[in-house]
C-alpha positions as CSV (number, residue, x, y, z in Angstrom):
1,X,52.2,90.1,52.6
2,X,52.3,93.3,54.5
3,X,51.8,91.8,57.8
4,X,54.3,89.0,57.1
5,X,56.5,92.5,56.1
6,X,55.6,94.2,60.0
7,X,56.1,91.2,61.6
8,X,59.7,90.4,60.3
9,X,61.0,94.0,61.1
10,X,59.3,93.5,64.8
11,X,61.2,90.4,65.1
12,X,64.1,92.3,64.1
13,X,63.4,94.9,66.6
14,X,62.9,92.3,69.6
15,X,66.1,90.0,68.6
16,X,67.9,93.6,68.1
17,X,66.7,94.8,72.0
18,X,67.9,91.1,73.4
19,X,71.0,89.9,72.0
20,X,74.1,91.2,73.8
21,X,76.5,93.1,72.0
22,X,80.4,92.4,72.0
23,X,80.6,95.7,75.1
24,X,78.0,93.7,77.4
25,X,78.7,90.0,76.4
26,X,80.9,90.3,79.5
27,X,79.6,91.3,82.9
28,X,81.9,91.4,86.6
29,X,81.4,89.5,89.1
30,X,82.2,89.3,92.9
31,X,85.4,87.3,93.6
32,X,85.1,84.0,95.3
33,X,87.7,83.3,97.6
34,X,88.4,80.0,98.5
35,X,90.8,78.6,101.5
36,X,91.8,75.3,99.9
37,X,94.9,75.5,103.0
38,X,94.6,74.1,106.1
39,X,95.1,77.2,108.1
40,X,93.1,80.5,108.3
41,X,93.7,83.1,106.0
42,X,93.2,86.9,105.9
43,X,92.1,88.4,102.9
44,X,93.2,91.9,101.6
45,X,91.6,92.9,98.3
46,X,91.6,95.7,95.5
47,X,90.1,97.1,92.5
48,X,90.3,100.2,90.8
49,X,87.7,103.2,91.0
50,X,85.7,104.6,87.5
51,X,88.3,107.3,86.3
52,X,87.8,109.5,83.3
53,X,90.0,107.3,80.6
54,X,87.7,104.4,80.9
55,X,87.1,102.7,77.6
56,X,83.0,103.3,76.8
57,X,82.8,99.3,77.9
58,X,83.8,100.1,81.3
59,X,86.2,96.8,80.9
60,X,89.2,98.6,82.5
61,X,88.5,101.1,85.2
62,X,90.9,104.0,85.1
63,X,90.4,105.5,88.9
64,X,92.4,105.5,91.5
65,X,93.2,102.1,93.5
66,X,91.2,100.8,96.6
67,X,92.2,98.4,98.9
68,X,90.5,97.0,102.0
69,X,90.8,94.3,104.4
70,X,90.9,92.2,106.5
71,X,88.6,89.3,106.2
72,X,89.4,86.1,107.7
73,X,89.1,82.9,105.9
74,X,88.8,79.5,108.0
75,X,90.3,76.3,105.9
76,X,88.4,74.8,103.3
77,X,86.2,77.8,103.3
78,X,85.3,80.1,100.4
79,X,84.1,84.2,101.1
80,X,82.3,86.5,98.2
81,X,84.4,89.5,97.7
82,X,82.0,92.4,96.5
83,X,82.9,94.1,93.6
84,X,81.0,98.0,94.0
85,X,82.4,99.7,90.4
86,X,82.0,96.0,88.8
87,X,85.7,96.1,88.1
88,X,86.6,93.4,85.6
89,X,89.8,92.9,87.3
90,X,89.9,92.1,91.3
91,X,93.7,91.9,92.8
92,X,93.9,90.4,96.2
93,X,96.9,89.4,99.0
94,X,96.3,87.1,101.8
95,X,98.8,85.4,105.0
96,X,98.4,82.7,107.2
97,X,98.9,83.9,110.7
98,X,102.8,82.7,112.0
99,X,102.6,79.9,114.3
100,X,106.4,80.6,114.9
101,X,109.2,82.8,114.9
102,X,110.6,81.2,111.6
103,X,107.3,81.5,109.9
104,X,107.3,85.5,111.1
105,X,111.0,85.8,110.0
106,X,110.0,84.2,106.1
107,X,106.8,86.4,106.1
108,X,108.8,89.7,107.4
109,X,111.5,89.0,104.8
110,X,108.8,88.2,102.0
111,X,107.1,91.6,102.5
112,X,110.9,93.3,102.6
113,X,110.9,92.2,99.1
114,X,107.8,93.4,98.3
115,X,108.4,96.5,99.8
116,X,111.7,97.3,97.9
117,X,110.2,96.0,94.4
118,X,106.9,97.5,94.4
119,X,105.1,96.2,91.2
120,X,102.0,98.7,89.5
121,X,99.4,96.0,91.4
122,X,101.5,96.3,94.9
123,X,98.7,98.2,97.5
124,X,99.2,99.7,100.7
125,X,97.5,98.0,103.7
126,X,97.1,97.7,107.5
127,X,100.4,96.5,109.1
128,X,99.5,93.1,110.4
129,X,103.0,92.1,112.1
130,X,102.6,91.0,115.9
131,X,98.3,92.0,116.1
132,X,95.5,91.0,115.0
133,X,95.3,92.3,111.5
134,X,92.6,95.8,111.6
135,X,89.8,96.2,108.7
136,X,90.9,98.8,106.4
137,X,89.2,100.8,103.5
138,X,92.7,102.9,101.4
139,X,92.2,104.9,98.5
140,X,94.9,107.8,98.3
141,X,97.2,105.2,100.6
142,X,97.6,103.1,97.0
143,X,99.3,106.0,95.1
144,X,103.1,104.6,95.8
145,X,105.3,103.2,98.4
146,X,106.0,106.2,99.4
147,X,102.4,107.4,100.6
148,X,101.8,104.2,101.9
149,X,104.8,104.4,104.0
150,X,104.2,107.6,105.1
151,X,100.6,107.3,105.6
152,X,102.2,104.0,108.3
153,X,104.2,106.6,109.8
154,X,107.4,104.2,109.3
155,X,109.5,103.5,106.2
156,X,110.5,100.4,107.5
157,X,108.5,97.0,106.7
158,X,106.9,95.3,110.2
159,X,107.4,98.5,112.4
160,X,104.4,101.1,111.0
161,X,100.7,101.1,110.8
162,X,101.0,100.1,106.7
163,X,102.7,97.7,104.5
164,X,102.8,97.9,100.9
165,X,102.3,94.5,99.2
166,X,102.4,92.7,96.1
167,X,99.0,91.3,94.4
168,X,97.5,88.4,92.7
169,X,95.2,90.1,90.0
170,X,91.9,87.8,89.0
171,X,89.8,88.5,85.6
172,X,86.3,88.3,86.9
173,X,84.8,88.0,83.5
174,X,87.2,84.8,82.3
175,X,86.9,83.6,86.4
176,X,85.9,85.2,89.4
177,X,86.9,82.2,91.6
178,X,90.5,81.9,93.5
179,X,91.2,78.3,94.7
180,X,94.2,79.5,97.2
181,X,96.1,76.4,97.6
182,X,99.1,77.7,99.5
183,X,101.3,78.1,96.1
């Protein structure tokens, strides 16, 4: 009877060390990027940094935002985005190079709006207008338009080193995959 007794509060014990509690039934992934399109893509991404109001469950990091960029994506192509402070939340922005001066005109008047209503998940990134678009790693750039533009050395949209753009956020614990179709 005793031994049945030990071995009961043992199981206990193991069952207690291997079942996941409601904090880490969740983990972050890397975001999966996929080109479903059938032009390439560049790929501009964020997360936010550990800061010192994280919840104890780490499921919304507090810190400041990064950005970085560029990676290309080819058509019907997918690319792992690493996620270094396993951020549950990954925002992301990504253009199709302008095969002509319409297409530049829609994109520079797309990022004019953006520009002018900045939402909280807008980030500041490398100016791609008329160049190949330059890898990029901001931190202090994300703090506002503002810094962004000034950090572009222009406050006008197309014409500085930065942009400030508008995100698509991505819950890496419900679904770390994006299937970009164009829309």
């Amino acid at each position: 009877m005793y031994s049945r007794i030990v071995l009961f509060a043992l199981l206990g014990a193991v069952l207690t060390l291997i079942t996941p509690t409601a904090a880490s039934a969740y983990s972050s992934a890397p975001m999966n990027f996929c080109n479903k399109t059938s032009k390439a893509l560049i790929l501009a991404y964020a997360y936010h940094s550990p800061g010192v109001s994280d919840p104890a469950d780490h499921s919304v990091l507090t810190g400041p935002f990064v950005s970085q960029g560029w990676r290309r994506v080819d058509p019907q192509k997918c690319t792992m985005v690493s996620n270094p402070f396993d951020a549950r939340y990954i925002f992301w922005f990504s253009y199709s190079a302008a095969q002509s001066q319409s297409e530049a005109d829609s994109n520079y008047n797309a990022l004019k709006g953006m520009h002018d209503n900045a939402s909280p998940e807008s980030i500041c990134v490398t100016d791609f207008f008329g160049r190949s678009a330059d890898a990029f790693t901001f931190e202090d750039e994300n703090e506002s338009v503002a810094v962004c533009d000034k950090a572009g050395g222009s406050g006008e949209v197309g014409l500085g080193k930065t942009l400030w753009v508008e995100t698509h956020k991505v819950d890496t614990w419900v679904d770390p995959t994006v299937n970009f179709t164009g829309e």
